[in-house]
Every structure is written in C-alpha cells, then in structure tokens.
FILUMTI-545190 format. One record per residue (C-alpha): x, y, z; residue in one letter. Coordinates in steps of 0.001 Angstrom, whole numbers, plus 500000, padded with zeros to 6 digits. Layout:
<rs>
XYZA
...
</rs>
This chain:
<rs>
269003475108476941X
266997471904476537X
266774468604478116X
264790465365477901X
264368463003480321X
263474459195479108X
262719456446480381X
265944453821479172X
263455450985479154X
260674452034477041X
262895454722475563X
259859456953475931X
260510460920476812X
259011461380480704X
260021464883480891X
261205467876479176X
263395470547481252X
264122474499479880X
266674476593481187X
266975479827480406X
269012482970482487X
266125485218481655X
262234484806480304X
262486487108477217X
261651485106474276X
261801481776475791X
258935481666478440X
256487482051475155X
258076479116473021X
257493476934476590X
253984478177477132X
252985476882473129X
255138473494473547X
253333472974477093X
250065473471475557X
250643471009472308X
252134468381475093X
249296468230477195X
247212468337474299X
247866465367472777X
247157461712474063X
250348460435473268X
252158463227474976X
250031463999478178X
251632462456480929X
255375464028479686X
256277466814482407X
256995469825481711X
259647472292483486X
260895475304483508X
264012476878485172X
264964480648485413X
267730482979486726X
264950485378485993X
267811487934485950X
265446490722484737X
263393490220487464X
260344489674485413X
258581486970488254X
259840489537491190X
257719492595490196X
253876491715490621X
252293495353489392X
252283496485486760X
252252492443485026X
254679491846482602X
254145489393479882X
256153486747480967X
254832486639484268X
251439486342483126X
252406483598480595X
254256481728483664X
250996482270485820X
248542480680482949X
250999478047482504X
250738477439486510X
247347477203486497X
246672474506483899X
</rs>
C-alpha cells in the first residue's frame, strides 16, 4: 500500500509513505523510487517512508544479511 502526502495549498506531494506486511519484493521497488526522488531537483525535498510488519523477520536477523536488510541499510545511510 501507497500513500502521498501533499501539501493542500501548493498541491505539491511532501511525502510518500509504503506499507507493506513483509519486505519481499517491495523493499527493492522503494530503494529505486527513493533513489530517482532524491535524484531529481524537483523531487528532493519529498520524504520518503517506509513501514513494515517485517513478518519474515528479515530486519531481526543481522548474520548471515539478507537482501532486504541490506537494501534497508543503504537506503538508511543516504
């Protein structure tokens, strides 16, 4: 699930929320959309957020790293 958040005045987006019960395919799709956001002048100062259940535990286990944890982390860091 998707939301946007604007602004009613300007009617310009000031956020972007994803939900999702678990990371599977979804933490990859927010990882490209975060990177083309921030990437663009026009688009730089949206937020961006994500919310998980992380039902399969994927942000729990720290050893071995699973994918989406690693995709979370780079996300994080930027």
């Amino acid at each position: 699930m998707g939301c946007i958040i604007y602004d009613p005045k300007s009617c310009k987006a000031v956020a972007i929320i994803s939900s999702k019960a678990t990371l599977r395919e979804r933490v990859a799709q927010v990882g490209y959309w975060y990177l083309k956001i921030k990437g663009s002048p026009i688009t730089k100062n949206i937020k961006v957020f994500f919310i998980t259940l992380d039902e399969d535990g994927d942000l729990v286990i720290k050893k071995p790293t699973k994918k989406s944890r690693a995709i979370t982390k780079a996300i994080k860091s930027n």
